[in-house]
N, C-alpha and C positions, 0 to 999 in steps of 0.2 A: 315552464315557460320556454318555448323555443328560439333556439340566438335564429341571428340571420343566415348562414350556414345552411340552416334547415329550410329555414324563407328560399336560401338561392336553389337549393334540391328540387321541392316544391316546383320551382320555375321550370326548372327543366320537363318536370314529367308534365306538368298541364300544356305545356307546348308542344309535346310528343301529340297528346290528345286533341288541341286543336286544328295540327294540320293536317290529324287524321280524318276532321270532318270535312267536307268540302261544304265551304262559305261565301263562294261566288257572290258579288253585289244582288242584292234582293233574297236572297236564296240563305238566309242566314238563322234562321230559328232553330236549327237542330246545335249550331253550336253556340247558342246563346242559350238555350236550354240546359246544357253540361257547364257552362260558368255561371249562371244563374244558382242548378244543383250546386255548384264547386263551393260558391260563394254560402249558400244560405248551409251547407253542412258545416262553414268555418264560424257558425252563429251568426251570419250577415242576415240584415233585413234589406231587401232587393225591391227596389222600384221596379217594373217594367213597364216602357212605353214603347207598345212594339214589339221588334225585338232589341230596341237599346236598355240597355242595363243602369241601374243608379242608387249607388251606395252613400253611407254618411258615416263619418266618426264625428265624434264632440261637437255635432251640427248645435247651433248655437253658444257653445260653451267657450268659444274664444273670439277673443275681436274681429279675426278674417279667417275664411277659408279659402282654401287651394282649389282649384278644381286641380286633377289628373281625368285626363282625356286622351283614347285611342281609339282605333276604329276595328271591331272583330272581322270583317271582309275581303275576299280579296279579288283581284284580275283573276280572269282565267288564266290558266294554263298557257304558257305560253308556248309554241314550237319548240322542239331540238329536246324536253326531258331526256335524259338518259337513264330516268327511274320514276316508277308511278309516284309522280307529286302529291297524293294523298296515303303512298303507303311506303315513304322514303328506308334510306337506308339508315340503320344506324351506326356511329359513331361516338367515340369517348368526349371528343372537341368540340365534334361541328353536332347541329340541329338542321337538317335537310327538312325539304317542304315547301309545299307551297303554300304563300304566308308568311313564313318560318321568319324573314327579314322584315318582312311590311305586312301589317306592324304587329304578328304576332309576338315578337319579343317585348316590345313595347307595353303592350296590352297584359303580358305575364308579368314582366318587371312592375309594373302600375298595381297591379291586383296584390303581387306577392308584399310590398312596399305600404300598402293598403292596409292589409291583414298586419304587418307590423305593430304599425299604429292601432287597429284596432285591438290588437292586443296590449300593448303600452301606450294607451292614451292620455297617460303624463308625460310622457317624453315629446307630445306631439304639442309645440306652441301655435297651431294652426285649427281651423277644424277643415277637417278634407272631406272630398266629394269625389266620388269613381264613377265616370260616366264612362262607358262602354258602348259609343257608338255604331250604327251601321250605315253601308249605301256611302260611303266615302267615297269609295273608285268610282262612283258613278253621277255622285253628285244629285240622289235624290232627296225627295222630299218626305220620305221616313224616315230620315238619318239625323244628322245632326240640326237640319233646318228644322225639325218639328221638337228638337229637345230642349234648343240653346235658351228659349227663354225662362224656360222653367231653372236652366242652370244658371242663368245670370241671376235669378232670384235667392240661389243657392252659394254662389260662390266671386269671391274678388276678384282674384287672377289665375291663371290656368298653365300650366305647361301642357301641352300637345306631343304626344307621345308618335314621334315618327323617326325613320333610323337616319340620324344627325351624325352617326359617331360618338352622341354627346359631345358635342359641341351645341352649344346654344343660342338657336336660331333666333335672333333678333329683332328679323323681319321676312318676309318672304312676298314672292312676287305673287298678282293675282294673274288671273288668265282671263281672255276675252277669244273666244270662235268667233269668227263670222263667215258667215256661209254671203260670198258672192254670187251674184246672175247678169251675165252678159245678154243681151238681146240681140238680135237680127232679123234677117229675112231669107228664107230657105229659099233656094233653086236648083235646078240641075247645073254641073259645073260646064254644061256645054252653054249653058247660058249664065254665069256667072257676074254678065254686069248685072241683071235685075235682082241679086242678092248681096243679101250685106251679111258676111261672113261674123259670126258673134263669137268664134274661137280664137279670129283676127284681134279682136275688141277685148277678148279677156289675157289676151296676153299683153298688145298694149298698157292695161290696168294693172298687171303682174310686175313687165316690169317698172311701172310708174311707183308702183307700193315698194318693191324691193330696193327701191333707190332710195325713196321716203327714209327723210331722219327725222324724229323728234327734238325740235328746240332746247326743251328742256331736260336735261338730264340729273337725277340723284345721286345728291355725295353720299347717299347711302347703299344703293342699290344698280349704282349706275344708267346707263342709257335702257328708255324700254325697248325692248325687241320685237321683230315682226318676219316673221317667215310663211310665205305660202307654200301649202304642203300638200293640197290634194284638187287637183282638175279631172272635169269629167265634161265632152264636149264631143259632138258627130255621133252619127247614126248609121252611113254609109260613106264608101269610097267617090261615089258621085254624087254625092247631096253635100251644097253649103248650107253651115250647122246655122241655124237659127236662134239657137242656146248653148250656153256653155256657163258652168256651173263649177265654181275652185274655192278654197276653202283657205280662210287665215288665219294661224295662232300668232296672238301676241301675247304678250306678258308684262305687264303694265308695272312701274313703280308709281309711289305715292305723287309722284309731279302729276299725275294725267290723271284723271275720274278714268269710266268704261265709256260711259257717256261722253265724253270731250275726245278721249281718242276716238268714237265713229264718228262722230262730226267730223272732224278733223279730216278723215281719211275720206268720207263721202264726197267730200268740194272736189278731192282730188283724183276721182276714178268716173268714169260713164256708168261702168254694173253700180246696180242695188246693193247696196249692202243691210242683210241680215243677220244681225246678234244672236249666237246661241241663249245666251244667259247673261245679264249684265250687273249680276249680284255677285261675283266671283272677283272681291275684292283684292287692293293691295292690304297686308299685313306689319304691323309695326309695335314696337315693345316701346312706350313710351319711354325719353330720355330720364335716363338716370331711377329709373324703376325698382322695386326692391329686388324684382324677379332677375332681370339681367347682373348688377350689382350682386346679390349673392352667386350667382354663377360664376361672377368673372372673379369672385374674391374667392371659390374655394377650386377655381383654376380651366376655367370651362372657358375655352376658345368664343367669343363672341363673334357669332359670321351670320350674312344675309345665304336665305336657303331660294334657291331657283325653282324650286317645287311647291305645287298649293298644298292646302289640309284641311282640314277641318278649322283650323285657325281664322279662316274667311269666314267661319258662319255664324263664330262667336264674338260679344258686343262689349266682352272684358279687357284687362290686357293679360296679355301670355309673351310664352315664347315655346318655340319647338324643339323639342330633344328629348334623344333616344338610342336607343341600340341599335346596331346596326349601320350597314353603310346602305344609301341611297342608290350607290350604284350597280346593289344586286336585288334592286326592284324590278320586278315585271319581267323578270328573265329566268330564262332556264334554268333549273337545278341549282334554285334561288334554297340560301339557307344562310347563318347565324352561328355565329363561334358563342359556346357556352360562357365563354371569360368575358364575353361582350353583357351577357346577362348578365354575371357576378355583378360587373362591374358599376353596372346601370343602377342595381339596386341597392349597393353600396353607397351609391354618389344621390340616386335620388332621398335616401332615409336623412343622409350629412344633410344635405337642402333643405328638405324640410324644417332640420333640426336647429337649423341656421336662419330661417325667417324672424326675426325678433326684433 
């Protein structure tokens, strides 16, 4: 029988090998194939829907299951590597790659943690569920949106495996794009009264949104936020632009719907405003939960996370935590201290073993 020691070994080398493959959103089959193999040579029976992945211990045999939940995917590449992000350097500490922090550790800590219990499925008072999703970074609709019902059939409540520090994310904000369209009337600028300048009109609406506050604010999550981050408008040095075209993130707490913030903001602007997606909900751990409660009883920081997850597209309650820090996502010579693994999968097996 293997202690955990050998589990946290394990972790390491399947993480050397995942950020060996490149996993780019959509583009994920080849290393969902090597954890699909990983899993079913540890005697696992492997769901696949896709290339999302979906395991069971003691499915049925205990009052509630867990899900554990990460995403195998990742961003490209971001500018500035200083070493080929799919053939990183090695180190005794660190785990280099891309991936390596988000949410490749996550994803091995979950597996390795997994395999645990499947090996001592006495010791587990839960029955657990390993879903291994894809198309996270991108928010498609092979990813977790085509799994989650099948997983809510499967499981009570879920941790979401994203790099938290472990600290455990309680709640997290959801996000709302919207793509603005200013309108006008093109002319040459020698004649400039018979045009109605729509670069004019989207900056008026720019700053009328950047002044905008939201009424209501969460004692949980604070004010929601709204920043406009991308304008594109004119076509020549002498032509007034007839369109201009600027882009808005906000990040909504549980005070506002997706739907109630673009009302909201429609009354108060001229451009059109169009909704990326308006299923990219807020997130919340219901009060006084078992999930949070053990957390905070075996010493896990309870904090609101600024970032979405997969968490928006399941209908359980969860909370988010993981290895890894947040703030070496989506960056350069992005990587993962090995202690951050130990530690994850130390703290995730105490969890589990503490549900009761």
């Amino acid at each position: 029988m293997k202690d955990i020691p050998q589990y946290i070994n394990d972790a390491y080398d399947l993480l050397k090998k995942m950020v060996s493959i490149p996993s780019v959103s959509f583009e994920e089959k080849e290393v969902s194939d090597m954890l699909c193999n990983y899993l079913e040579k540890k005697g696992i029976t492997v769901q696949r829907e896709g290339n999302n992945l979906i395991a069971t211990v003691n499915e049925g045999a205990r009052e509630h299951t867990l899900l554990l939940n990460s995403h195998i995917d990742t961003v490209p590449a971001a500018e500035g590597y200083t070493f080929d992000p799919i053939n990183p350097p090695q180190d005794e500490e660190i785990i280099y790659g891309l991936g390596s922090n988000d949410a490749g550790a996550s994803v091995v800590s979950m597996i390795e943690t997994f395999l645990y219990f499947a090996g001592n499925p006495e010791k587990c008072p839960v029955g657990l569920c390993l879903a291994l999703s894809t198309q996270e970074e991108r928010m498609g609709d092979g990813g977790m949106i085509s799994i989650a019902p099948l997983l809510a059939q499967k499981a009570d409540y879920a941790i979401i495996g994203e790099p938290t520090d472990m600290k455990a994310a309680i709640a997290e904000r959801g996000l709302l794009v919207i793509d603005a369209y200013a309108s006008g009337v093109s002319a040459h600028v020698a004649h400039s009264h018979l045009g109605d300048n729509a670069l004019l009109k989207a900056v008026k609406d720019i700053t009328t949104l950047q002044n905008f506050r939201f009424e209501k604010e969460s004692p949980l999550m604070g004010p929601t936020t709204l920043n406009v981050t991308q304008i594109d408008g004119g076509t020549a040095h002498n032509i007034i632009p007839d369109k201009c075209h600027f882009v808005i993130d906000i990040r909504p707490t549980d005070k506002y719907t997706n739907e109630e913030i673009l009302s909201l903001l429609q009354k108060e602007v001229s451009s059109t405003l169009k909704p990326r997606n308006l299923k990219n909900k807020t997130s919340a751990t219901p009060a006084r939960h078992i999930l949070s409660e053990t957390a905070e009883k075996l010493g896990a920081p309870l904090v609101v996370s600024q970032t979405t997850s997969d968490w928006m597209r399941i209908n359980i309650p969860a909370i988010k935590m993981g290895p890894g820090s947040t703030n070496r996502s989506h960056k350069a010579d992005e990587f993962v201290y090995k202690k951050e693994i130990a530690s994850a999968i130390e703290f995730y097996i105490n969890f589990i073993e503490n549900l009761k």
